[in-house]
C-alpha positions in Angstrom: 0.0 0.0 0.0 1.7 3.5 -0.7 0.2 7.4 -1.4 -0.7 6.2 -4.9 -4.1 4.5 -3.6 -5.1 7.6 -2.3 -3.8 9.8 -4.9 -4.9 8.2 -8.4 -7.7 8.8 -10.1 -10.5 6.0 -10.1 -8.9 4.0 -13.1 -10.1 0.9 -14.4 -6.8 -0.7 -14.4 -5.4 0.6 -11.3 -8.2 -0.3 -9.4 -8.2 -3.5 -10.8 -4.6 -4.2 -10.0 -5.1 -3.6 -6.6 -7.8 -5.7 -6.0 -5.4 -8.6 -8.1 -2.8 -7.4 -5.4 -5.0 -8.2 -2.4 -6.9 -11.3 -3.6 -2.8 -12.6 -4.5 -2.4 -11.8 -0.6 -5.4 -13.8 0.6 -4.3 -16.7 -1.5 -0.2 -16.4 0.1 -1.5 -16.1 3.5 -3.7 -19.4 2.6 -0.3 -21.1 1.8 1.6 -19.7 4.3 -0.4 -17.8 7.5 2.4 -16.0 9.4 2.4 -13.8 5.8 -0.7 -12.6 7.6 1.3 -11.3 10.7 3.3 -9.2 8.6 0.3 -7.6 7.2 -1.3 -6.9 10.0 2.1 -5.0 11.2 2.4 -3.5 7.6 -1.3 -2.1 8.2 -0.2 -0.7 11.7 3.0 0.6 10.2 2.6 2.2 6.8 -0.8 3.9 8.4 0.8 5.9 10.4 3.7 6.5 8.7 1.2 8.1 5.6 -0.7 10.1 8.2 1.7 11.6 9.7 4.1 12.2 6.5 0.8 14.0 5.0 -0.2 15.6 8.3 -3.7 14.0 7.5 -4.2 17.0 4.8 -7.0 14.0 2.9 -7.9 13.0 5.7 -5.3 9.8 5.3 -6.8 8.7 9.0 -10.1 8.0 8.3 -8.9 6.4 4.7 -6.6 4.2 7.2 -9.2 3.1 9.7 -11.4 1.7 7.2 -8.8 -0.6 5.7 -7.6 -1.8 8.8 -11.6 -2.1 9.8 -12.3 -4.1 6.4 -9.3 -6.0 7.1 -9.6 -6.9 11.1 -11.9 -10.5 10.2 -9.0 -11.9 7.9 -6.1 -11.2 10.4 -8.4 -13.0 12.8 -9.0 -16.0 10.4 -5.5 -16.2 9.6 -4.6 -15.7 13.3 -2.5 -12.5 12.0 -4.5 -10.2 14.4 -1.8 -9.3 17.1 -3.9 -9.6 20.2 -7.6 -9.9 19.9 -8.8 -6.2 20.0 -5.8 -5.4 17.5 -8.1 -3.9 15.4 -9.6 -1.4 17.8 -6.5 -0.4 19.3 -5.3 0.7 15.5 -7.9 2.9 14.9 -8.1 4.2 18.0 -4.2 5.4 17.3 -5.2 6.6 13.8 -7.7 8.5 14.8 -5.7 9.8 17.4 -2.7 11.1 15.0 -5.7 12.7 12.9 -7.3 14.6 15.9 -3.5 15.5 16.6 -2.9 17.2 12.7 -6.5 18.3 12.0 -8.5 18.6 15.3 -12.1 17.6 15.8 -15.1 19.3 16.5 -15.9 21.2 19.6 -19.5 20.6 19.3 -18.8 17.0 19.7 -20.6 17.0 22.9 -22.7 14.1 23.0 -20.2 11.8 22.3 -17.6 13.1 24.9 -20.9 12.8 27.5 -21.4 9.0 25.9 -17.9 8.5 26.7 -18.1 10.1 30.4 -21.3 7.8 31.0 -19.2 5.1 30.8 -16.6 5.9 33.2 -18.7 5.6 36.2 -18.9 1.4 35.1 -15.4 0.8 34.4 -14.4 2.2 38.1 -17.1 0.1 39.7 -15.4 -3.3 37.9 -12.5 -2.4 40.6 -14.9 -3.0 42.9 -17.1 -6.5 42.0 -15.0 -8.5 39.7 -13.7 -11.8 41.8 -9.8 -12.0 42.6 -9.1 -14.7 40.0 -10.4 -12.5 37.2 -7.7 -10.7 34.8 -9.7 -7.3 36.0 -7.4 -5.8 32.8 -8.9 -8.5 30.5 -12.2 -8.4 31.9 -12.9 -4.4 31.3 -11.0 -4.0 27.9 -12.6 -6.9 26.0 -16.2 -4.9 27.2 -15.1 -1.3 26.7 -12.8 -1.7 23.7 -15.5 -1.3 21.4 -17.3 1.7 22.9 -13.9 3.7 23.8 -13.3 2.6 20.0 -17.2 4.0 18.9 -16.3 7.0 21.0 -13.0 8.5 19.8 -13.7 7.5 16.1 -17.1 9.1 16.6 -15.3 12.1 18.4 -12.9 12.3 15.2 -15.7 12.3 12.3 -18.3 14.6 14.3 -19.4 16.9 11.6 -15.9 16.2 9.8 -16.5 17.9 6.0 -15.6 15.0 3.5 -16.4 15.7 0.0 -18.0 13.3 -2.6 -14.8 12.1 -4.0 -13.2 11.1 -0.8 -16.2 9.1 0.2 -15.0 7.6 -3.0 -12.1 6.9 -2.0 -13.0 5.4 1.4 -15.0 2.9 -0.1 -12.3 1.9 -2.5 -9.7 1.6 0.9 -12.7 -0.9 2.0 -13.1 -3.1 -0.9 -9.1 -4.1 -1.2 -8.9 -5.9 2.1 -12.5 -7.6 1.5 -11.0 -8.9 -1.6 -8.3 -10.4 0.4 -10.8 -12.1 3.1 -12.5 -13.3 -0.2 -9.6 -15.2 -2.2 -8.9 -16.7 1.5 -12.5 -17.8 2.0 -12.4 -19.4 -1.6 -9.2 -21.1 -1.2 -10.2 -22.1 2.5 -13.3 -24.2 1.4 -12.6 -25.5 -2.4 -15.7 -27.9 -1.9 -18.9 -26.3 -0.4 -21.4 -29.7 -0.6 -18.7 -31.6 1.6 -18.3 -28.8 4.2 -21.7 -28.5 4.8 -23.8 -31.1 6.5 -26.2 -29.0 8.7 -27.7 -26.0 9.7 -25.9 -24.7 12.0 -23.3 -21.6 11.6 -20.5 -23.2 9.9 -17.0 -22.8 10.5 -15.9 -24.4 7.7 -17.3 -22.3 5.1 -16.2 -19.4 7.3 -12.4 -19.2 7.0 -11.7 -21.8 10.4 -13.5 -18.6 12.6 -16.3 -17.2 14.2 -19.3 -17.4 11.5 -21.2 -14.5 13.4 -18.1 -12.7 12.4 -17.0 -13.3 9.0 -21.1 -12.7 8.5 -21.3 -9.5 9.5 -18.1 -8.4 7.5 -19.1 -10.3 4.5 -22.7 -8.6 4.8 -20.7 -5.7 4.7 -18.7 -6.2 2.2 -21.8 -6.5 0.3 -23.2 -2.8 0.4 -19.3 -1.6 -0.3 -19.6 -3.5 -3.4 -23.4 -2.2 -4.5 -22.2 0.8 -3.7 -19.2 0.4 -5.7 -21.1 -0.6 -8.5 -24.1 1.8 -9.3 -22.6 4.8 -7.6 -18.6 4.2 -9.2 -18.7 1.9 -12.4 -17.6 4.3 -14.7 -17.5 1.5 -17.6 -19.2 -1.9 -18.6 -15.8 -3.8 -16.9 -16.0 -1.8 -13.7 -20.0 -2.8 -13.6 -19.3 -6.3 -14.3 -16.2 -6.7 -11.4 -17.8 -4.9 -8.9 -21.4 -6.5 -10.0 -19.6 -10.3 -9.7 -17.9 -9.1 -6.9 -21.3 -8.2 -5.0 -23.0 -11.5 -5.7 -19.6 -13.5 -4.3 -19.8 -11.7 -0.9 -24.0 -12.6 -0.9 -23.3 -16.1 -1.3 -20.1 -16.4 0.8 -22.0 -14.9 3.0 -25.5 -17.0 3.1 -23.2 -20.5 3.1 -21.9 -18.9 6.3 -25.3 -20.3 7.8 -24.7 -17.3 9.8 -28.1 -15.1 9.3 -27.3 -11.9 11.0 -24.6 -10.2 8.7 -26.3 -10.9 5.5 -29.3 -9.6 6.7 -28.0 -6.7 7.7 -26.3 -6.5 4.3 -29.4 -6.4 2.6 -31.1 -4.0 5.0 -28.1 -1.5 4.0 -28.4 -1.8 0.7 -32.2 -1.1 0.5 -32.4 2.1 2.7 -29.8 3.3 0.1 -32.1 2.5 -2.5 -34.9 4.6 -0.8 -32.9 7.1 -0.2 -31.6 7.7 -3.9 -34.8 7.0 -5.2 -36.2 10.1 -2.8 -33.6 12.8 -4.0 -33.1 11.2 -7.6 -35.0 12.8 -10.1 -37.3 10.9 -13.1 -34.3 9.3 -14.9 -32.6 8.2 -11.3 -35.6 7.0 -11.0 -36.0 5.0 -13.7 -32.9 3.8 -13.3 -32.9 2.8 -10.3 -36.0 0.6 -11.4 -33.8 -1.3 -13.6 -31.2 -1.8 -11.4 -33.4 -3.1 -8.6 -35.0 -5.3 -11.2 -31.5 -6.7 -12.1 -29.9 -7.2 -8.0 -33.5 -8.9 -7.8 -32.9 -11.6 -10.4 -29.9 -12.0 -9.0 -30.7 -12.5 -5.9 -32.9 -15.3 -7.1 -30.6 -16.7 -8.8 -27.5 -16.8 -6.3 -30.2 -18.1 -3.6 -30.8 -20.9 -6.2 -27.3 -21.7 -6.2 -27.0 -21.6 -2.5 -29.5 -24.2 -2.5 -27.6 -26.9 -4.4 -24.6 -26.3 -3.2 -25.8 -26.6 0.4 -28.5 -29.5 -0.3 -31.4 -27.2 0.6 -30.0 -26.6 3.7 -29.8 -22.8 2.9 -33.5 -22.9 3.2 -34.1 -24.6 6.4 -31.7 -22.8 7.9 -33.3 -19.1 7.0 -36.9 -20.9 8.1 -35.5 -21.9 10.9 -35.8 -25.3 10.8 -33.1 -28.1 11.4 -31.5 -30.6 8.6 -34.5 -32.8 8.9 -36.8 -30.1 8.7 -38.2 -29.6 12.0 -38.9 -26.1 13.9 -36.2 -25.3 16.2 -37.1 -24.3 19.1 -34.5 -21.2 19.7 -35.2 -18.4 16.7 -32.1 -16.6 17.6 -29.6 -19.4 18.2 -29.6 -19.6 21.8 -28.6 -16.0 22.1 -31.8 -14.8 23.6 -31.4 -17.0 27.2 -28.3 -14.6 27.5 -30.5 -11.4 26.7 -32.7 -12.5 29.1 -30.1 -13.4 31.8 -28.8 -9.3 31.2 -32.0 -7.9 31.2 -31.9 -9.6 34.2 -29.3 -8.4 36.1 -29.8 -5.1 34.8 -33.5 -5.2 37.2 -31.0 -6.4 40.1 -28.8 -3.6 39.3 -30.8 -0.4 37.6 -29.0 2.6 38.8 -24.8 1.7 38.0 -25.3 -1.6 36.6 -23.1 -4.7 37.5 -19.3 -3.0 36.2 -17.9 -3.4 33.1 -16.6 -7.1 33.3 -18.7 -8.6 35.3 -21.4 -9.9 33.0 -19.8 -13.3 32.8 -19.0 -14.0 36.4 -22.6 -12.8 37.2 -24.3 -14.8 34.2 -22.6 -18.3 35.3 -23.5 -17.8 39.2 -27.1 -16.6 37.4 -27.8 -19.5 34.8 -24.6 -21.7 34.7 -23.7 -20.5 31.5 -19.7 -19.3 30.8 -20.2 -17.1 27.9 -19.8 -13.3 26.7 -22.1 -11.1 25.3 -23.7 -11.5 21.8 -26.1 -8.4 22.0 -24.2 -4.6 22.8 -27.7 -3.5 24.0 -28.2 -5.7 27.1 -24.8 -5.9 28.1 -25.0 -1.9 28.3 -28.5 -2.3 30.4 -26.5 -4.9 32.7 -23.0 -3.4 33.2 -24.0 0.2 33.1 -27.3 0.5 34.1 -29.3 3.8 34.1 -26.4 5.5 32.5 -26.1 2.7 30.2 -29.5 3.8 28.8 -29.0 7.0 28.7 -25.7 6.7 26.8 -27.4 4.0 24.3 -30.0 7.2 23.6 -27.0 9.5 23.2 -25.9 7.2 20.0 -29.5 6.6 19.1 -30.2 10.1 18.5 -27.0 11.8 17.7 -26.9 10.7 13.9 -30.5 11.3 13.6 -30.6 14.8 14.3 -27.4 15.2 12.5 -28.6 14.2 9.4 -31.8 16.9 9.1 -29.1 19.1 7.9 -26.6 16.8 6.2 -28.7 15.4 2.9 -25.4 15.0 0.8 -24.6 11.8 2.9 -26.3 9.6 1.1 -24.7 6.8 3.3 -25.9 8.0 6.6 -29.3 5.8 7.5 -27.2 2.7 6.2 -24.2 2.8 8.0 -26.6 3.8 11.4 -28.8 0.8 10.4 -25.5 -1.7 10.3 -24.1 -0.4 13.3 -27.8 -0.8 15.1 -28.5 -4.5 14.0 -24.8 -5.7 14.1 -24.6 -4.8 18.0 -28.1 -7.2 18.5 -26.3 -9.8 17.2 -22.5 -9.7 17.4 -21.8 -7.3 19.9 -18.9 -4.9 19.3 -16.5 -7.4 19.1 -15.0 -6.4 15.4 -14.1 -2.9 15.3 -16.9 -2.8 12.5 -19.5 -1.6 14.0 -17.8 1.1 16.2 -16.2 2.6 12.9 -19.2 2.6 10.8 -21.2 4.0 13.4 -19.0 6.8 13.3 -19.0 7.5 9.4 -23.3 8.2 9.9 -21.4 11.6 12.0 -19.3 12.8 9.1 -20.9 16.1 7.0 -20.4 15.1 3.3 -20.5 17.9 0.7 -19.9 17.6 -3.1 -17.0 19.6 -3.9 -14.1 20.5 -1.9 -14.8 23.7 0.6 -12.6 26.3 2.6 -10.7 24.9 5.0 -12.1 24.7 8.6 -10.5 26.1 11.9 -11.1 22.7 14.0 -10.9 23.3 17.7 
């Protein structure tokens, strides 16, 4: 990766031979993983090193963040992530070297009082979590992804970004996807033989967390829609970025791993209502077409999902086991968890449990050893009160902002991924934390007068 990626025009070729590049990457690391560990240094390394040479003048940080976000679910596959929250703690120092060059907003208010409303949980973890718990471990695999949502959010609060570098940001995003992609295909040559039920599957999942590589590859999904009715500048940009689409939708349905794709699709269709609201009677019209085509295609990846997985595809999104019968649990399990937070959060309304102690207190509770799957109750529990009010904080926040911010055509869809990726997957990628803070930035069309940032 050098300056070039963020410097060059949007060319056919040189987009293309970076996306050659990074799929030749996924394919090395499948023959040889510790290639991954130097990437995930490289990330760390040449980051900084661009956004500090440039001073973050482009705003190099946020261009940084969401490669190293798009990138976080392959180091993790790979085992190249250095330390599990290795993702986090990088753009937590990007951001940080951007704040440093080119400020942030002083009305970023609500987020710095989101952040303070957290505070009063982490002391209380001193307090309650048992002697044998790594207290250090405990709090920072909890508060890793807020303090991540907060000083990303902090950085992009009503940040001016222009058309063209929303551009480029979603280029940065598709060349690590297309690594995680050649890995996935490599990783799983023959689909009907790793599948043989209906549960989440590893195997078609890169050897990690399904929930996971879901929710990126759901993702990766709207970056590539995106990519190809907003900047296919030719028929062979279309086409790429077209087959590139459908790959993610059925890597990510074979996942058996509902939540991400979902949550894909959901993106991709407020974007469509939201272009077909400002778009005028050819947008329009064109938009038809195109919803007419990803429609069709839709139908006819889903009919290739189904032979490849036996039907099992389809008993697994009806909820129904490989011999066909209703399983009981509709959200894998993951609501006797919700229920045991909800839970403690009635024992423990005003501060919560401490940041932490939702495992200890869930096993002495139910029996059950297991983190979090759903950022909402785990808020209520270990944060009480102030957990609610902080959750409102990020509720509204983007909401208001975007009465008076119509350029950013992305704003309902990256609030909507951050809002149903935390009810299923917690903040446990730096995904959701990021993206969440992209809904905050103030896109314009062309390039305006530099901004005193305080």
């Amino acid at each position: 990766m050098n300056s070039r990626i963020l410097n060059t025009n949007n060319s056919k070729d040189f987009y293309l031979f970076l996306l050659l590049l990074h799929a030749l990457l996924g394919f090395s690391a499948y023959l040889f993983k510790p290639i991954a560990i130097l990437y995930a240094v490289g990330i760390g390394m040449i980051g900084c090193f661009y956004i500090i040479k440039n001073k973050n003048q482009d705003n190099e940080a946020l261009y940084w963040c969401a490669y190293v976000v798009c990138a976080e679910v392959f180091l993790r596959m790979t085992k190249g992530n250095i330390g599990n929250e290795y993702g986090k703690y990088v753009v937590i120092v990007f951001v940080l070297i951007g704040m440093y060059y080119k400020g942030f907003s002083k009305n970023a208010i609500p987020i710095w009082s989101y952040l303070l409303l957290l505070l009063p949980g982490v002391i209380y973890s001193f307090i309650v979590l048992n002697y044998e718990t790594d207290v250090r471990k405990a709090i920072m695999f909890n508060i890793s992804g807020p303090l991540c949502l907060a000083l990303s959010s902090i950085y992009c609060y009503q940040r001016v970004v222009t058309a063209s570098q929303m551009d480029k940001l979603f280029r940065m995003m598709s060349y690590p996807i297309t690594t995680m992609f050649a890995y996935l295909y490599f990783f799983t040559p023959n689909i009907q033989e790793a599948v043989i039920s209906t549960a989440s599957n590893s195997a078609t999942s890169g050897g990690f967390g399904p929930n996971q590589v879901s929710t990126m590859l759901g993702f990766a999904m709207f970056v590539f829609f995106v990519r190809t009715i907003l900047y296919s500048k030719n028929i062979y940009l279309l086409a790429l970025n077209g087959f590139l689409l459908f790959f993610a939708l059925f890597r990510g349905l074979i996942t058996f791993s509902r939540g991400g794709v979902i949550t894909g699709g959901v993106m991709i269709v407020i974007l469509l209502i939201k272009l077909f609201i400002i778009g005028n009677v050819t947008v329009k019209f064109k938009l038809l077409i195109v919803s007419g085509i990803a429609i069709l295609g839709l139908i006819g990846i889903w009919g290739y999902s189904l032979y490849q997985t036996k039907g099992l595809i389809e008993n697994r999104y009806t909820n129904e086991d490989a011999l066909g019968r209703e399983k009981e649990s509709v959200l894998s399990g993951r609501e006797v968890l919700m229920e045991a937070e909800l839970q403690m959060f009635f024992d423990n309304p005003i501060f919560g449990i401490g940041v932490g102690k939702n495992k200890e207190y869930r096993k002495e509770l139910t029996g059950i050893e297991g983190a979090s799957h759903n950022e909402i109750t785990r808020m209520l529990a270990e944060h009480g009160s102030l957990g609610i009010m902080a959750l409102l904080i990020l509720l509204a926040t983007p909401l208001l902002l975007s009465f008076n911010n119509t350029q950013h055509l992305y704003l309902f869809s990256f609030f909507i991924f951050w809002l149903l990726t935390i009810n299923h997957a917690s903040m446990r990628l730096a995904a959701p934390a990021f993206i969440y803070a992209l809904s905050l930035l103030k896109v314009v069309p062309f390039e305006e007068p530099a901004l005193h940032r305080k």
